[in-house]
N, C-alpha and C positions, 0 to 999 in steps of 0.2 A: 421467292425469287426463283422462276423458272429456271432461268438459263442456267443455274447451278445445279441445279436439281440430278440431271443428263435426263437419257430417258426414261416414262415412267411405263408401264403398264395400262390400257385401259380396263375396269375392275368390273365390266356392264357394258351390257348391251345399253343404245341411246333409247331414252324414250322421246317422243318429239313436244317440243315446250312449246305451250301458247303463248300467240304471238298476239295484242292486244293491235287496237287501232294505229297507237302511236310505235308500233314498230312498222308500220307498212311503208311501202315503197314502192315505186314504179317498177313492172316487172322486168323494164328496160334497163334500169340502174343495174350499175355493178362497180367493183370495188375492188386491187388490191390490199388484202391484208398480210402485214411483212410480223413474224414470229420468231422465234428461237426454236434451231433443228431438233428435233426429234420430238414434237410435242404432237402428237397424234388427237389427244385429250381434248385440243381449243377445236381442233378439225369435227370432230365426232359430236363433241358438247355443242358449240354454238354455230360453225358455219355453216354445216352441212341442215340442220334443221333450219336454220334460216332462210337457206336458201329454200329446203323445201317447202316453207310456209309465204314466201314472200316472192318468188320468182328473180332475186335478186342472186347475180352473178358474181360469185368472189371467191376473186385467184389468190391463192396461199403460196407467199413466196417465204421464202427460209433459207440459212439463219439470218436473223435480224443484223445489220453492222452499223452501229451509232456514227462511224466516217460515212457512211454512203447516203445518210439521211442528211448528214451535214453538206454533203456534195448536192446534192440534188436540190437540195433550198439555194445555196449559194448559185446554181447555175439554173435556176428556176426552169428545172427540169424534173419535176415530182412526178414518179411515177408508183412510187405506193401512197398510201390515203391514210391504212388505220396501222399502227406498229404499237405492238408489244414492246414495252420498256421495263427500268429497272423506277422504283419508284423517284429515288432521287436525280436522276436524270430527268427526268420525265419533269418532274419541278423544278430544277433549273433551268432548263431551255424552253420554258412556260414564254410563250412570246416572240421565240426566237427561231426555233428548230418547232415547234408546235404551234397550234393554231388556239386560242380560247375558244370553249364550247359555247353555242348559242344557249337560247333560253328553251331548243327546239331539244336538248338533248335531255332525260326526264331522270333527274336526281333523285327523284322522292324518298326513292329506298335505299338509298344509301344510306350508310352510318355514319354521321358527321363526322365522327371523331377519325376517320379514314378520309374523308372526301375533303381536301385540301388544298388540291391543284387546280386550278380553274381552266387546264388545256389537258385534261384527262378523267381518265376514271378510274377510280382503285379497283382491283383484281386477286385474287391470289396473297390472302394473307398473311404472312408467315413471322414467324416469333424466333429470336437467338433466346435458348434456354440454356440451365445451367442439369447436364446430368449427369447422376454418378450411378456407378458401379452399387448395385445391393449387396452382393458378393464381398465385397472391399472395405461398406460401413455399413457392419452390423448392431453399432451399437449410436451412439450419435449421428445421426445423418445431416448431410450437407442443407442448408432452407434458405443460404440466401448469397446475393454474390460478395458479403464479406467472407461469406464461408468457402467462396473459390481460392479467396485470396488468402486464406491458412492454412501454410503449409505445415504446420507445428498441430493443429488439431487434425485437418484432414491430410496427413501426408499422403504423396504421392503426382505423378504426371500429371498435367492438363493438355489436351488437347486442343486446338482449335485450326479453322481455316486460314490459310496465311492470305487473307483480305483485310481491308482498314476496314468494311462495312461488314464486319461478321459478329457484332453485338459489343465487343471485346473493351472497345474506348469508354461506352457509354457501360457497362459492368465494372470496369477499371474506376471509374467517376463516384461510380452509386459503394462499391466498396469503400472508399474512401471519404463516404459521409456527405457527398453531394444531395443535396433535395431535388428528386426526382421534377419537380417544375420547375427548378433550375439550371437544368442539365445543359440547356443548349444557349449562347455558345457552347461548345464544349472547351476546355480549357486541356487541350493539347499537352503541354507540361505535365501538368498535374496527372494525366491519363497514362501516360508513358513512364512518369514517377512510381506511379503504380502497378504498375506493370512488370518494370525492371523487377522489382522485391520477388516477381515469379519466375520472371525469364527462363532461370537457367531448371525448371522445368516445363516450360512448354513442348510439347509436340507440334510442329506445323505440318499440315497437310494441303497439298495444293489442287484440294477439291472436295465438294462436302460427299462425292463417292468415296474417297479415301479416308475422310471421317469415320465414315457408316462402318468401312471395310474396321479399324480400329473398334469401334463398338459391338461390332459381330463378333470378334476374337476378343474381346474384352482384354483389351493389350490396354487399356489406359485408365482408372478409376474416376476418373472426371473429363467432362469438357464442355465446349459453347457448342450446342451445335444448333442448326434450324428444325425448327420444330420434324417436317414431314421426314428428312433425314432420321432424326430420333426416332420416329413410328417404324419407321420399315425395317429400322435395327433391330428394335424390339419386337416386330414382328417376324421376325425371324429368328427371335429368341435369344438375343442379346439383354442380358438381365440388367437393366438400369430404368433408373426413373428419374422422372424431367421433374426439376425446381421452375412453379410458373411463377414464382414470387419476384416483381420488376422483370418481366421476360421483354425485350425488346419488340415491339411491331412494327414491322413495315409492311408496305405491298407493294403489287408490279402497277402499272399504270399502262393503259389503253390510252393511245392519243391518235390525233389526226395531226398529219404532218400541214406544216406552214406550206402554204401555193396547191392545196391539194385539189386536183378539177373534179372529183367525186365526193364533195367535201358534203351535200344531202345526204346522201347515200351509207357515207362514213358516218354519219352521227346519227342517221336513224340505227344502223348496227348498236352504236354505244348504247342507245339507248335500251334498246334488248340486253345488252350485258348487262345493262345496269337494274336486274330485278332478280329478285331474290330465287326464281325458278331456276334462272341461267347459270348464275354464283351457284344455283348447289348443284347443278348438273354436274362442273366441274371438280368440283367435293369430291365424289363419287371418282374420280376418276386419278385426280390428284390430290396426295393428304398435305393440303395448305385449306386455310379457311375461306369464309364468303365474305366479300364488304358491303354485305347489304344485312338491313332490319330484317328482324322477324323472318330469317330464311329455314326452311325446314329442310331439315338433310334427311336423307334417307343411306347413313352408314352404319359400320359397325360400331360397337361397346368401345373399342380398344383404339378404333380412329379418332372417334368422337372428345374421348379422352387425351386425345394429341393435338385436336385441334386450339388454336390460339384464343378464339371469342367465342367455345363451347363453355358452359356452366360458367365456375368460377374464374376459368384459368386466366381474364383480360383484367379481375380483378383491379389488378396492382399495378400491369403492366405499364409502361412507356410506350407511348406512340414515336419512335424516330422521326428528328424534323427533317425531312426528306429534300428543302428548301435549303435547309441550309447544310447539310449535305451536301448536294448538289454543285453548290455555289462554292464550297471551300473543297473540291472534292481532291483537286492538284495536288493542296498541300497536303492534305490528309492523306493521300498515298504516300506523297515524296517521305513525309517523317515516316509511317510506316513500313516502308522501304527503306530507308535509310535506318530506323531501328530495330529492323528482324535481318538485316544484314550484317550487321557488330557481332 
């Protein structure tokens, strides 16, 4: 999830990715693409090489604002084409605020288990994990999220983002002896049931910077946090280690907005994002993962180790229904607003 992320660092210089037939484009086409501020990473990784392979023209506008995408389809007045979303957004308004992708836009390498939405493309993969403090349990360690939810063996604070989408409902559910392919609906009650019995030590923070900031000072022995947040913590040398056992996944979603007049143009783009070269350019630059097959990174030991679908870690994991998400997203904040404000 970018937009949480704030800004990142670029860790490299670009190299420029080959661009196969089916990325070409008329050198006449052009395209806005609408992002989330401060992301230098999408600029560097994929438009600027695109453009330089394809002679295609695309203005980067920023930051992304889900009302302004809404105004501009209602007043069929679209003036951006390709926007950066969050994933469950991005599947709810499949149809409505978004356009379905033709048969023009080239899936192949994606990872089914990600590739969901049929008016997008998964991006940016990122995992709610569970980590704690080394420091804090030297003797038993935390492996799973019933062990978030013991406070009698793992005493001490949890942390987390005060978001309803920050892993927190769907760990609350799996504590509580839900089966993982039964997770969704999610059963609202029962998540918050669960929950309560930790409440009154939660930490909330109202950004996964002020997460990180908490895990640098190791001010808290446990928390949920997104995966690439946890790396940089630890890269920094905040001493904890990520539980990948049921880690949460989502991603962001690339779409083409509904009435869009560069709507060729936009999907031959998609289609370059959508191969395993482009997904790991951005690797490289932001520590979230690829949602493409058989993608080869070229990062460090210690990222690699952070990432969500490197080696073991997607294992176990939950893929978050991003759909229905989406679609119940109102009341999933209203209770969660209404029960971190008690």
């Amino acid at each position: 999830m970018m937009n949480k992320t704030g800004k990142l660092s670029i860790l490299g210089a670009v190299l420029a990715a080959s661009v196969t037939g089916a990325f070409h484009a008329r050198a006449a086409d052009s395209f806005v693409f609408a992002t989330f501020g401060g992301l230098e990473a999408e600029k560097v990784a994929w438009t600027e090489p695109y453009t330089q392979k394809t002679g295609v023209s695309i203005t980067v506008d920023q930051p992304i604002d889900f009302a302004k995408i809404k105004a501009q389809v209602e007043a069929q007045n679209v003036y951006w084409d390709v926007v950066h979303v969050d994933g469950y957004f991005g599947a709810a308004q499949c149809g409505k605020l978004f356009e379905p992708l033709t048969a023009a836009v080239d899936r192949s390498k994606l990872d089914e288990r990600l590739d969901l939405n049929p008016c997008g493309i998964p991006i940016v993969v990122n995992a709610a994990v569970l980590v704690y403090s080394k420091n804090e349990f030297t003797g038993d360690k935390p492996q799973s999220w019933a062990d978030f939810f013991d406070t009698t063996k793992f005493p001490g604070q949890r942390a987390m983002i005060n978001f309803p989408v920050n892993g927190a409902l769907e760990a609350a559910l799996l504590a509580d002896g839900v089966p993982a392919d039964k997770l969704y609906p999610l059963d609202l009650d029962r998540a918050f049931k669960k929950l309560d019995t930790i409440k009154s030590d939660i930490v909330f923070t109202q950004s996964s910077t002020q997460l990180s900031e908490l895990l640098v000072s190791e001010a808290v022995p446990m928390a949920i946090a997104f995966n690439g947040r946890a790396y940089m913590a630890v890269k920094e040398g905040a001493p904890y280690e990520a539980v990948w056992n049921q880690s949460i996944l989502q991603t962001d979603t690339l779409a083409v907005v509904k009435g869009s007049k560069n709507r060729d143009a936009a999907e031959a783009f998609l289609s370059y994002v959508a191969q395993p070269e482009q997904q790991a350019r951005l690797v490289e630059f932001v520590p979230y993962g690829a949602a493409t097959k058989d993608t080869k990174l070229n990062v460090d030991p210690l990222l690699s180790s952070y990432l969500p679908n490197s080696g073991d870690n997607a294992k176990s994991s939950v893929v978050l229904d991003a759909k229905w998400v989406g679609d119940n997203f109102d009341e999933i904040n209203r209770r969660w607003t209404e029960w971190t404000s008690k």
